[in-house]
N, CA, C and O atoms as CSV, one atom per row, in Angstrom:
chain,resi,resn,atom,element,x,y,z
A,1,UNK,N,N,98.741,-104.966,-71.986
A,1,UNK,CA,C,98.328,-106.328,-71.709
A,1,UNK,C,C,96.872,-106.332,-71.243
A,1,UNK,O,O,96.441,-105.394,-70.572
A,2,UNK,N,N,95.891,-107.669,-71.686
A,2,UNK,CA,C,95.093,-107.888,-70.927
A,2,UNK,C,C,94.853,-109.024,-70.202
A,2,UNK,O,O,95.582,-109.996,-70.404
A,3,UNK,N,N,93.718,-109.106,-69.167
A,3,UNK,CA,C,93.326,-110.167,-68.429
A,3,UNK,C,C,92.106,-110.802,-68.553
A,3,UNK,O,O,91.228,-110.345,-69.286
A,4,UNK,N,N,91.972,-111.773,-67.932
A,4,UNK,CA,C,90.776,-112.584,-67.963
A,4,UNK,C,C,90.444,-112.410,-66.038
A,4,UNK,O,O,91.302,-112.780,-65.236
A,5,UNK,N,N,89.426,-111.952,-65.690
A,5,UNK,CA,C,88.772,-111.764,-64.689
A,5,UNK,C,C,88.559,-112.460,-63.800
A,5,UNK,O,O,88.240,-112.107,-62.664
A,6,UNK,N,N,88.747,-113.839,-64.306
A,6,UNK,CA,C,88.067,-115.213,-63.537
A,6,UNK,C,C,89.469,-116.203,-63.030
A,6,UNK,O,O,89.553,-116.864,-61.995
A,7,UNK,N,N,90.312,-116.079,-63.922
A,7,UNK,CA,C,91.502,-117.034,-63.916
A,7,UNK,C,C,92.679,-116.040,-63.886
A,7,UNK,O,O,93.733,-116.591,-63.567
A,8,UNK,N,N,92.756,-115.006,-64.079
A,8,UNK,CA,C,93.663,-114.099,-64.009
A,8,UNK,C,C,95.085,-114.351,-65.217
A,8,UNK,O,O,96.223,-113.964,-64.949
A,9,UNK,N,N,94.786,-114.932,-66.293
A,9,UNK,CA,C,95.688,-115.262,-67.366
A,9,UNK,C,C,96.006,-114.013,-67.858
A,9,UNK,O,O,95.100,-113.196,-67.686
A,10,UNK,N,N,96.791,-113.676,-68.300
A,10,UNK,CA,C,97.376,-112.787,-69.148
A,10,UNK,C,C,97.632,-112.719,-70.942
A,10,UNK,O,O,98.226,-113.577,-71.595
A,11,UNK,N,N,97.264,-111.976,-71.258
A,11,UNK,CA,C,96.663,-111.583,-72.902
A,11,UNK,C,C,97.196,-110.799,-73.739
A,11,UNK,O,O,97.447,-109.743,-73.158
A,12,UNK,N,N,97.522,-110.763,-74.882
A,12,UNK,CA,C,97.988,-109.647,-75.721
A,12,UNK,C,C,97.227,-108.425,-76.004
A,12,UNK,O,O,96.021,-108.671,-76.009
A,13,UNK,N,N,97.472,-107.322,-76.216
A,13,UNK,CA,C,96.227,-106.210,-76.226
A,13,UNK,C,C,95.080,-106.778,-77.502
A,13,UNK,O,O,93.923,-106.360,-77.447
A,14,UNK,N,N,95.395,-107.515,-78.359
A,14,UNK,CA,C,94.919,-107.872,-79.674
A,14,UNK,C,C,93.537,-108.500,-79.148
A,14,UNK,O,O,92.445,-108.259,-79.663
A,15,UNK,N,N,93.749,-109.343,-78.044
A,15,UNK,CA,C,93.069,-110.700,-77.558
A,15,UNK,C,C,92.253,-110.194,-76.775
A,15,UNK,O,O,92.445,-109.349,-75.902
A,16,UNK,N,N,90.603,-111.113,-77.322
A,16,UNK,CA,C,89.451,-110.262,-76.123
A,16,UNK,C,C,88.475,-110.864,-75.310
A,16,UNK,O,O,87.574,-110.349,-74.648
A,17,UNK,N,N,88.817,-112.099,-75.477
A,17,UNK,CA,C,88.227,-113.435,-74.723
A,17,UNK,C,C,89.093,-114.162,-74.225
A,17,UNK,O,O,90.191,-114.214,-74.779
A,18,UNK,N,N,88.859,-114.863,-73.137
A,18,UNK,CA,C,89.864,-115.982,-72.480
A,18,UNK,C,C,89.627,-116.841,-73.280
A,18,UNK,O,O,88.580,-116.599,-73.881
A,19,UNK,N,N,90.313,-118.140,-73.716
A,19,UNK,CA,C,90.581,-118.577,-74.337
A,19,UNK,C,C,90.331,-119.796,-73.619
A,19,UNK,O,O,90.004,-120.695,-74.394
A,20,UNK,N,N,90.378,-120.245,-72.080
A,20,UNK,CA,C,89.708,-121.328,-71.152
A,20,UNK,C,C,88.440,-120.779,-70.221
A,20,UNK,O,O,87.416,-121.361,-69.863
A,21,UNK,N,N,88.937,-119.371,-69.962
A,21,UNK,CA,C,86.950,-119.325,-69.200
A,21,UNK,C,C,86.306,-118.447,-70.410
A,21,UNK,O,O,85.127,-118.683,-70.149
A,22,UNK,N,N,86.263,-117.732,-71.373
A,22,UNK,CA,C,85.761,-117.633,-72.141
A,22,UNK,C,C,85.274,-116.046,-71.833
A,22,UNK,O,O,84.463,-115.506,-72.585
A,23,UNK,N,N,85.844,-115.337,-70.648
A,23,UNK,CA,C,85.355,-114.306,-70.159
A,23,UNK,C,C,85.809,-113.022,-71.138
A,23,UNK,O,O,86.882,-112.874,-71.724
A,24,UNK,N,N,84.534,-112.064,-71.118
A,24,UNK,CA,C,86.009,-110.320,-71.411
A,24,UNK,C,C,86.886,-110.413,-71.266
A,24,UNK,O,O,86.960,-111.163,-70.293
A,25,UNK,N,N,88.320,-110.029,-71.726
A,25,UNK,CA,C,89.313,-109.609,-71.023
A,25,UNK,C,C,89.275,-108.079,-70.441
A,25,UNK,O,O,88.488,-107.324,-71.012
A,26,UNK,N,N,89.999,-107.581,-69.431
A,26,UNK,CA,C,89.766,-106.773,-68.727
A,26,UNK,C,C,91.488,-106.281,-68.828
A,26,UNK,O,O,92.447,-107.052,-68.799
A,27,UNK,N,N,91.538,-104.608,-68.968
A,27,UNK,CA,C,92.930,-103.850,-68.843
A,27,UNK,C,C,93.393,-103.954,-67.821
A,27,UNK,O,O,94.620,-104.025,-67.875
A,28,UNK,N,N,92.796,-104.022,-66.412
A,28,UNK,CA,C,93.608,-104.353,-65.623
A,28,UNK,C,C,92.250,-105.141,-64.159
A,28,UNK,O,O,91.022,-105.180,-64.086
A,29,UNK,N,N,93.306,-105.585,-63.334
A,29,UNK,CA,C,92.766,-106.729,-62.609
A,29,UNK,C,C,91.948,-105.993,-61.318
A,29,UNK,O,O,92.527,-105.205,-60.570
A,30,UNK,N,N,90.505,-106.363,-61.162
A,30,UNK,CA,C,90.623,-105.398,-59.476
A,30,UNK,C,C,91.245,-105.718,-58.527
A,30,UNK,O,O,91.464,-106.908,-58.300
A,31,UNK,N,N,91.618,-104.889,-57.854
A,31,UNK,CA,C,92.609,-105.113,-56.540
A,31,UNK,C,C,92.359,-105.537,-55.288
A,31,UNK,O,O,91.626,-104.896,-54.534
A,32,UNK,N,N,93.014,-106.795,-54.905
A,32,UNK,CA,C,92.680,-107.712,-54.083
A,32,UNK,C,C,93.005,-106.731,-52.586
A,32,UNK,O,O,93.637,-105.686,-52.433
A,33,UNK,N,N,92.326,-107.530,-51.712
A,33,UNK,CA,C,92.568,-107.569,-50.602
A,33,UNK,C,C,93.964,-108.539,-49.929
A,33,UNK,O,O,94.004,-109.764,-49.814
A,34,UNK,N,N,95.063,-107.503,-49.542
A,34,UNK,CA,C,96.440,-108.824,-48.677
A,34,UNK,C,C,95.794,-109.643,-48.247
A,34,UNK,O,O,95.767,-110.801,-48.665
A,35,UNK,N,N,94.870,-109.002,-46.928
A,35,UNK,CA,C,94.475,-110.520,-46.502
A,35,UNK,C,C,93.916,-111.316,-47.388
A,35,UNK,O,O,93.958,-112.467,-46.953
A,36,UNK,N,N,93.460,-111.265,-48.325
A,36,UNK,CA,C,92.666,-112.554,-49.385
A,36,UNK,C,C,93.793,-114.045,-49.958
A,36,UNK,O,O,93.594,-115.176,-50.402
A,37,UNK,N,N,95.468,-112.850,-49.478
A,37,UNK,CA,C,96.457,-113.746,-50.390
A,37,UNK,C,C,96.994,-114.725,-49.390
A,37,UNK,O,O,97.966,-115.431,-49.661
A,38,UNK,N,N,96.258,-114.787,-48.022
A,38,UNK,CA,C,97.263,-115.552,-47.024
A,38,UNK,C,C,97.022,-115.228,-45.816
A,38,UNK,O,O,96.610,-114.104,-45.531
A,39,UNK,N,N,97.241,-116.156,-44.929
A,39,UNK,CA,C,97.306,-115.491,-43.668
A,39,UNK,C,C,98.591,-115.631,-42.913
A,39,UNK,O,O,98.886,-115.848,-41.738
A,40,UNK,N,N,99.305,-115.405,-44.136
A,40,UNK,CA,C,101.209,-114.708,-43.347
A,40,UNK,C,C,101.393,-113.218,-43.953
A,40,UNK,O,O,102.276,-112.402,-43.689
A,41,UNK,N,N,100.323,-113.107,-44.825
A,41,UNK,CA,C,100.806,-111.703,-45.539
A,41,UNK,C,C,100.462,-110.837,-43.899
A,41,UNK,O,O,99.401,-110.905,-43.279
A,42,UNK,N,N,101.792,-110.004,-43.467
A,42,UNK,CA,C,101.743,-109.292,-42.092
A,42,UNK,C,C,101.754,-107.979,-42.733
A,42,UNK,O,O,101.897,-107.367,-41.675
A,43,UNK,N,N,101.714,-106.951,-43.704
A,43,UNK,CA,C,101.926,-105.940,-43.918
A,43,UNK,C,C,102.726,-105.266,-45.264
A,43,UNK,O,O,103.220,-105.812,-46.250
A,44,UNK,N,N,102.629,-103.805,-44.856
A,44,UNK,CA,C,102.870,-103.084,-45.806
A,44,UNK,C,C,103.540,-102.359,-45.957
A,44,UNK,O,O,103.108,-101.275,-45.567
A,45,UNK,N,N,104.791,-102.306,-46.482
A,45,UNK,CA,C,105.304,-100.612,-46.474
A,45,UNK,C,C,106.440,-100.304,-47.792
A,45,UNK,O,O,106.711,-101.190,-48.603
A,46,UNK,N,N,106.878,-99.294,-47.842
A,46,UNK,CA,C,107.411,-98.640,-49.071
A,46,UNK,C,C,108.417,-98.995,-49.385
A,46,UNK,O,O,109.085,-99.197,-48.371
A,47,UNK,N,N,109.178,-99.292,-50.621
A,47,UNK,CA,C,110.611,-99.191,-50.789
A,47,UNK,C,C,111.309,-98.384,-51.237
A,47,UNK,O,O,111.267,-98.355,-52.467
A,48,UNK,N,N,112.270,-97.351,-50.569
A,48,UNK,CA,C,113.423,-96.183,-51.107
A,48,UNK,C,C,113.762,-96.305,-52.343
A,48,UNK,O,O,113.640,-95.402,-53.170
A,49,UNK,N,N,114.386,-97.853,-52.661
A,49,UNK,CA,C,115.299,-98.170,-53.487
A,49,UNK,C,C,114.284,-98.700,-55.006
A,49,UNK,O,O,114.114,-98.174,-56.106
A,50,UNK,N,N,113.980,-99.463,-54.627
A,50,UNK,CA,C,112.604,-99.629,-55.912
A,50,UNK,C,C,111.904,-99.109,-56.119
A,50,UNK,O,O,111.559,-99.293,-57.286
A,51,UNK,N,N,111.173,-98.213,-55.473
A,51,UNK,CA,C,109.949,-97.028,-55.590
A,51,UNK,C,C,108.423,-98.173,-55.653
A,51,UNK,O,O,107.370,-98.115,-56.287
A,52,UNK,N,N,108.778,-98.786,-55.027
A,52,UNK,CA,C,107.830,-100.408,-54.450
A,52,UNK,C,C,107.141,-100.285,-53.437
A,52,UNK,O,O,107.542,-99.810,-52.375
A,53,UNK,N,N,105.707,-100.823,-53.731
A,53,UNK,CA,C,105.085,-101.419,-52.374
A,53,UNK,C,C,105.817,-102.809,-51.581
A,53,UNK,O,O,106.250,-103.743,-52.256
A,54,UNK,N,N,105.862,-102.804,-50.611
A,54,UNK,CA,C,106.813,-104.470,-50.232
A,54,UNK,C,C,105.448,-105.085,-49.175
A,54,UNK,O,O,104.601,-104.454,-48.543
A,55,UNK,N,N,105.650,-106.380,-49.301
A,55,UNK,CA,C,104.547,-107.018,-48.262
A,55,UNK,C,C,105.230,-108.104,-47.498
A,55,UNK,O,O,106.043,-108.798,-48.110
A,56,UNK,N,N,105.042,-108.292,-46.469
A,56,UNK,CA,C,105.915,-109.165,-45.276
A,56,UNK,C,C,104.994,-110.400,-46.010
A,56,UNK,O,O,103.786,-110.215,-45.863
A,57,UNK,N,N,105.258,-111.299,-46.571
A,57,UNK,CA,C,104.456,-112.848,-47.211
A,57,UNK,C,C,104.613,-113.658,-45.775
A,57,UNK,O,O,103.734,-114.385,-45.313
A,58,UNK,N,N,105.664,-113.445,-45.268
A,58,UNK,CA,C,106.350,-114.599,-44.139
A,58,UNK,C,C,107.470,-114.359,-42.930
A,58,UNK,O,O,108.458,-113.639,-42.787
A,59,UNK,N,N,106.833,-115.269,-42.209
A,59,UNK,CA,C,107.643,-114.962,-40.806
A,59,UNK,C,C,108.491,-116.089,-40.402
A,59,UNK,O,O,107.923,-117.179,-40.335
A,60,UNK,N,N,109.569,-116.045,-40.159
A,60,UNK,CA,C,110.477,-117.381,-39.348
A,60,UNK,C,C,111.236,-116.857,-38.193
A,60,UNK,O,O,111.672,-115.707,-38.149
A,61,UNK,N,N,111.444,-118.128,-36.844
A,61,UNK,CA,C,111.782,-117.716,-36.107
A,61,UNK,C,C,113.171,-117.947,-36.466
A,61,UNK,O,O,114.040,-117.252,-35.939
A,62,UNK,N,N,113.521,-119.000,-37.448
A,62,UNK,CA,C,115.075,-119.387,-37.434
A,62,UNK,C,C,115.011,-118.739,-38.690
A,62,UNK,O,O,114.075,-118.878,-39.478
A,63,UNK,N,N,116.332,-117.799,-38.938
A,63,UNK,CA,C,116.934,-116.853,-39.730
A,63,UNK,C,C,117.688,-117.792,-40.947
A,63,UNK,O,O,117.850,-117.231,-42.031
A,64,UNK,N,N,118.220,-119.406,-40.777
A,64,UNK,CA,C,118.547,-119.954,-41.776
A,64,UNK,C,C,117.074,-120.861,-42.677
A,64,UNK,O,O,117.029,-121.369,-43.797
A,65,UNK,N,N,116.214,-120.763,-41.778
A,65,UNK,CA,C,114.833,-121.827,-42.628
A,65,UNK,C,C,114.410,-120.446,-43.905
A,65,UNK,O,O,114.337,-120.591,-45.125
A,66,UNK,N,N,114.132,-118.824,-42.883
A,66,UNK,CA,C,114.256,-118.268,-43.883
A,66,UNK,C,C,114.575,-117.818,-44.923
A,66,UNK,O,O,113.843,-117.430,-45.834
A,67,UNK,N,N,115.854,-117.838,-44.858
A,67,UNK,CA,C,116.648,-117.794,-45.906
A,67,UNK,C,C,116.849,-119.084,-47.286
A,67,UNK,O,O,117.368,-118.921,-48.390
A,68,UNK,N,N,116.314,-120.159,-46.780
A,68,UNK,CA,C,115.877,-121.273,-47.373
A,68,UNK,C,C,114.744,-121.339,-48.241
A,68,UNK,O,O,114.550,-122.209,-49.091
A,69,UNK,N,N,113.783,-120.068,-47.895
A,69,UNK,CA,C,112.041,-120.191,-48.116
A,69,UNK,C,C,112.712,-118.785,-49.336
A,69,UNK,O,O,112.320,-118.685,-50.499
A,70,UNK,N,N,113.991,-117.641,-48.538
A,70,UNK,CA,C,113.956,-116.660,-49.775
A,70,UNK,C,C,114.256,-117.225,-50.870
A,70,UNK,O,O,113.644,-116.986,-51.911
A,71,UNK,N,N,115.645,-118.396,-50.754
A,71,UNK,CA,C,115.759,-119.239,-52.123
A,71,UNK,C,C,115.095,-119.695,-53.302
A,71,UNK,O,O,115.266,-119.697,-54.521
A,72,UNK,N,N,114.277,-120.076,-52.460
A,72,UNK,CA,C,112.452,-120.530,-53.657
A,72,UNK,C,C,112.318,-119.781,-54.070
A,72,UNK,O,O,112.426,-119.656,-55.290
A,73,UNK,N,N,111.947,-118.679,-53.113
A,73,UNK,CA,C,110.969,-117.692,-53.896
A,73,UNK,C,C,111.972,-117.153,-55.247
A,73,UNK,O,O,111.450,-116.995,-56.351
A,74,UNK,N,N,113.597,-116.868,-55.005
A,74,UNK,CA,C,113.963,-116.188,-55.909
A,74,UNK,C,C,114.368,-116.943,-56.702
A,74,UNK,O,O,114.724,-116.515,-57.800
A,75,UNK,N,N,114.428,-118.046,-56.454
A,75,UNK,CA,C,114.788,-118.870,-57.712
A,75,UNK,C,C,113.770,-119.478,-58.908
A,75,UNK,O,O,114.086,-120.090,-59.928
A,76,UNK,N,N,112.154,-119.012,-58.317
A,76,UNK,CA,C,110.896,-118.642,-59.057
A,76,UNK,C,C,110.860,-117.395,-59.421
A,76,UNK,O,O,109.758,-116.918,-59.691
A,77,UNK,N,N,112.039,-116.575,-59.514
A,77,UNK,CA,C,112.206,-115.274,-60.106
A,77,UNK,C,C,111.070,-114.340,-59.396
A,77,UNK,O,O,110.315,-113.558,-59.974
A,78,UNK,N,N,111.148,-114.650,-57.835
A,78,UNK,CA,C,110.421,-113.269,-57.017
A,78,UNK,C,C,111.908,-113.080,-56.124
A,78,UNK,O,O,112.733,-113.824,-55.593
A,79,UNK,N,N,111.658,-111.333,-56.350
A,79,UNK,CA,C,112.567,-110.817,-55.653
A,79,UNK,C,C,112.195,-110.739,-54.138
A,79,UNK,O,O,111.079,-110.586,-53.640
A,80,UNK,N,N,113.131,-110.850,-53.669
A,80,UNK,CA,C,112.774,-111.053,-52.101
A,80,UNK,C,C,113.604,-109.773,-50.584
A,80,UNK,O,O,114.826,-109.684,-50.705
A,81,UNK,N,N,113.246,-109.276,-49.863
A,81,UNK,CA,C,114.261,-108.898,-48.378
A,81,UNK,C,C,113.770,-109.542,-47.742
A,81,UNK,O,O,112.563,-109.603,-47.512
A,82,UNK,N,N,114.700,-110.224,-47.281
A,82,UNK,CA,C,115.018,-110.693,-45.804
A,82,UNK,C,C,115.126,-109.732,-45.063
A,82,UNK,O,O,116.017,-108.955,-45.408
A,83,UNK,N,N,114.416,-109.384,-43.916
A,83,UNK,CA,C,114.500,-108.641,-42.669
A,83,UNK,C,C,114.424,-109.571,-41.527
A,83,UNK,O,O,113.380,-110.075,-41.114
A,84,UNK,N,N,115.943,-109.817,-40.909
A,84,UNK,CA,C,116.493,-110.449,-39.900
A,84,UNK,C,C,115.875,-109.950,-38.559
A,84,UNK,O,O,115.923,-108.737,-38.356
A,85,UNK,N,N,115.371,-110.655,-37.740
A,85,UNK,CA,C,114.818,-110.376,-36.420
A,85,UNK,C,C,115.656,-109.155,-35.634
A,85,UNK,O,O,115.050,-108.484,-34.798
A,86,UNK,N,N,117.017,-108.894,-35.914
A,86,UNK,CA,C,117.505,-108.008,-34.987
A,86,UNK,C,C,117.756,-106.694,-35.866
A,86,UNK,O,O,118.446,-105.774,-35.427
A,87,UNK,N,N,117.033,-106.645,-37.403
A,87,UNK,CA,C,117.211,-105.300,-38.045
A,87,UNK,C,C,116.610,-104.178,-37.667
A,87,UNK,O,O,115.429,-103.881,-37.843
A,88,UNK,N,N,117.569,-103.466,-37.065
A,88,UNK,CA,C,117.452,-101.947,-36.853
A,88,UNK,C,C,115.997,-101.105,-37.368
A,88,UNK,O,O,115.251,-100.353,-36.740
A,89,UNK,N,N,115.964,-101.584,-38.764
A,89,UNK,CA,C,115.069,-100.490,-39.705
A,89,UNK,C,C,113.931,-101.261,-39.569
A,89,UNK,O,O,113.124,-101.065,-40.478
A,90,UNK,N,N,113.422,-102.482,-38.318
A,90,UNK,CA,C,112.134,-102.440,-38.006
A,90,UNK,C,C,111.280,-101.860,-37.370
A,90,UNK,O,O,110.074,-102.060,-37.517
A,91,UNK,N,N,112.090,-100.564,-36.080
A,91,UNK,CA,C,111.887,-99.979,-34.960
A,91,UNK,C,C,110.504,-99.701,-36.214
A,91,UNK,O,O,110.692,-99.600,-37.426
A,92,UNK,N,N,109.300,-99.632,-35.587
A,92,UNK,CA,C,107.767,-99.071,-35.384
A,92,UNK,C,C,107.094,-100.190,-36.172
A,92,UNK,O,O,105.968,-99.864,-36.546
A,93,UNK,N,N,107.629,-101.945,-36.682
A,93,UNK,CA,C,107.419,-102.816,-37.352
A,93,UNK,C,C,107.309,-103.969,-36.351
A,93,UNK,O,O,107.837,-105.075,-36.461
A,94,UNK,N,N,106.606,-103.564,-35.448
A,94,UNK,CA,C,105.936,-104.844,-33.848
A,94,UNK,C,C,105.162,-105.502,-34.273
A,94,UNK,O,O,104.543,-106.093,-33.388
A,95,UNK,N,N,104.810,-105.753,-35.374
A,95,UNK,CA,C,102.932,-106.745,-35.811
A,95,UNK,C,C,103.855,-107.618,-35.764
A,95,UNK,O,O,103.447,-108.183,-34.749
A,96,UNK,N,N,104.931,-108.286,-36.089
A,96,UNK,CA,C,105.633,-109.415,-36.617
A,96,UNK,C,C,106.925,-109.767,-36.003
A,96,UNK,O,O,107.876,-109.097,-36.408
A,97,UNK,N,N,107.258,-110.973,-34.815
A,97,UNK,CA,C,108.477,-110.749,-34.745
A,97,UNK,C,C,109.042,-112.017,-35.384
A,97,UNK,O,O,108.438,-112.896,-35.999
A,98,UNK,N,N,110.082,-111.930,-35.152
A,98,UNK,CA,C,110.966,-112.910,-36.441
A,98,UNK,C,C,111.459,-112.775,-37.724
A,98,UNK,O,O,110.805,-111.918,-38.317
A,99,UNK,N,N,112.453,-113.319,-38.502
A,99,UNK,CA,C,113.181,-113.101,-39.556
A,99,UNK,C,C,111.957,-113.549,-41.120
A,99,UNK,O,O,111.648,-114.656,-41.560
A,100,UNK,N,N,111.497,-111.994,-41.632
A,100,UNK,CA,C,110.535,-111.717,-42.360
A,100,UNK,C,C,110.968,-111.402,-43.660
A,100,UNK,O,O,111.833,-110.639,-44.088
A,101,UNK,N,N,109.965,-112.356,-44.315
A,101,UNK,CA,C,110.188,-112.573,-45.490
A,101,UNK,C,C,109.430,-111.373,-46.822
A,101,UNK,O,O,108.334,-111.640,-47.316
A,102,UNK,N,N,110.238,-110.073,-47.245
A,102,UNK,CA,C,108.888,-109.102,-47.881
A,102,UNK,C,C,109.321,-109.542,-49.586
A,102,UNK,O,O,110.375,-109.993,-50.036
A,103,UNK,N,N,108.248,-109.253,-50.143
A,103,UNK,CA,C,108.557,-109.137,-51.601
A,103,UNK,C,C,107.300,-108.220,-52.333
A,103,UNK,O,O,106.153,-107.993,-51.949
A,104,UNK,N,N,107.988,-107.831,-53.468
A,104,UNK,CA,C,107.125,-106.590,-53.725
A,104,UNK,C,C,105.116,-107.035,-54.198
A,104,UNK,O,O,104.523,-108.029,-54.617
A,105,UNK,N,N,104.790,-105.806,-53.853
A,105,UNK,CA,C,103.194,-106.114,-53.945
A,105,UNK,C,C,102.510,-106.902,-55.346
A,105,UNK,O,O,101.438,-107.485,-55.504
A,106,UNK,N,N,103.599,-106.639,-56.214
A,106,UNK,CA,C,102.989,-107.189,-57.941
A,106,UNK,C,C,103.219,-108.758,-57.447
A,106,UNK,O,O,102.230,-109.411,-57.779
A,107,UNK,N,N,104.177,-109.550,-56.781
A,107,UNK,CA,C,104.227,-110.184,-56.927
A,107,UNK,C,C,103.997,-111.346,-55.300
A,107,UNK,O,O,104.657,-112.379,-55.187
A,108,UNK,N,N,103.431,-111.094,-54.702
A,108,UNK,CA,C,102.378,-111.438,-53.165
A,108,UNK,C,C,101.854,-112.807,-53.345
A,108,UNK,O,O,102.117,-113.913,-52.873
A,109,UNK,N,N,100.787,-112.197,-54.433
A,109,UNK,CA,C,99.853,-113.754,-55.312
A,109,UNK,C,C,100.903,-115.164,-55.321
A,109,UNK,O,O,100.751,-116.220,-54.707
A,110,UNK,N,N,101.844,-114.812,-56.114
A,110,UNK,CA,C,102.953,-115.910,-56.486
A,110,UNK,C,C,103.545,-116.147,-55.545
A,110,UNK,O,O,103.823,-117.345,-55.579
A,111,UNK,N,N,104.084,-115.493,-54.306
A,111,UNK,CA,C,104.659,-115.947,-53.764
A,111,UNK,C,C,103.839,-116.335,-52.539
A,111,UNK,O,O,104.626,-116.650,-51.646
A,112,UNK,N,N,102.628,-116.434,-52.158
A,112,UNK,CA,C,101.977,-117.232,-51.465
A,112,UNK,C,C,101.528,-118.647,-51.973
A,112,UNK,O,O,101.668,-119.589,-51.192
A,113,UNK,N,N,101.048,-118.853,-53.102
A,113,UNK,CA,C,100.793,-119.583,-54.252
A,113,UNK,C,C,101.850,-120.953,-53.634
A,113,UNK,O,O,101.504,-121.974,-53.039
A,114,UNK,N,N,103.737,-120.319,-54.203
A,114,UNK,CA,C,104.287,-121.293,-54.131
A,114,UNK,C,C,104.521,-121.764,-52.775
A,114,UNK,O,O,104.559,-122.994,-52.794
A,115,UNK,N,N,104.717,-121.230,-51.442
A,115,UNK,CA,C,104.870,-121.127,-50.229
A,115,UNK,C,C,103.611,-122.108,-49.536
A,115,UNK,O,O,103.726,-122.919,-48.618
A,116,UNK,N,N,102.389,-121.736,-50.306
A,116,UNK,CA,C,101.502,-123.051,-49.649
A,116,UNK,C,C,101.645,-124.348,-50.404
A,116,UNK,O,O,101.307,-125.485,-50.075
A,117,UNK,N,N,102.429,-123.748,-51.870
A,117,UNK,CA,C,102.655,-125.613,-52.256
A,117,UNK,C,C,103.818,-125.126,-53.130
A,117,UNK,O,O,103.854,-124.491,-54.184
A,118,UNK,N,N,104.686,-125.607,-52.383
A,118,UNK,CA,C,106.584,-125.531,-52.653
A,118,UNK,C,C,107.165,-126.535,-53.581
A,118,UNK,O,O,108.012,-126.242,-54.425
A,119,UNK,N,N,106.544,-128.084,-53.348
A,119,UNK,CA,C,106.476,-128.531,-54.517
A,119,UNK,C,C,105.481,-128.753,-55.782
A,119,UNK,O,O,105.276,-129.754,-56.467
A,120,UNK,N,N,105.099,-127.827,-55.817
A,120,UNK,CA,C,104.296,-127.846,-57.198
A,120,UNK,C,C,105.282,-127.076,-58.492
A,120,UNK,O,O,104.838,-126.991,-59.637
């Protein structure tokens, strides 16, 4: 796949101009800064099970609003963990307290995107 630099659209390998900004396309995108995507993105860390970067997008103090906000996200087809304020497997995870919302690093952009505008 390629990209367009400016708008971040996505391209067939065939395709070598954007087609609305008119830019190169580019093989792959440079890599943002978390903080650039938000200022709930709280962090970073690995996943066992996916072989994933995961990023905390969001924090709630009530464990059902969160679970409300994971809905969106996955029902915009981002995968989501919920990490409940009293989970065990946060011990050395103090930047953030409250029931935290992670989803994997490919997909951060989107899920800040919809989170600052839920109905769009």
């Amino acid at each position: 796949m390629k990209y367009c630099p400016q708008c971040e659209a996505e391209y067939q390998d065939w395709v070598s101009q954007c087609a609305d900004c008119h830019k190169l396309l580019v093989g792959e995108l440079p890599k943002k800064d978390l903080q650039e995507m938000g200022s709930d993105v709280q962090g970073v860390r690995g996943c066992r099970e996916c072989d994933s970067e995961l990023v905390c997008v969001k924090v709630f103090l009530n464990e059902q609003e969160a679970d409300i906000v994971r809905g969106l996200l996955e029902s915009n087809g981002i995968s989501t963990m919920l990490v409940p304020d009293s989970d065990p497997s946060r011990e050395g995870l103090r930047f953030a307290k409250g029931n935290q919302i992670w989803v994997r690093k490919e997909d951060v952009k989107a899920a800040v995107e919809l989170l600052s505008n839920p109905a769009a």
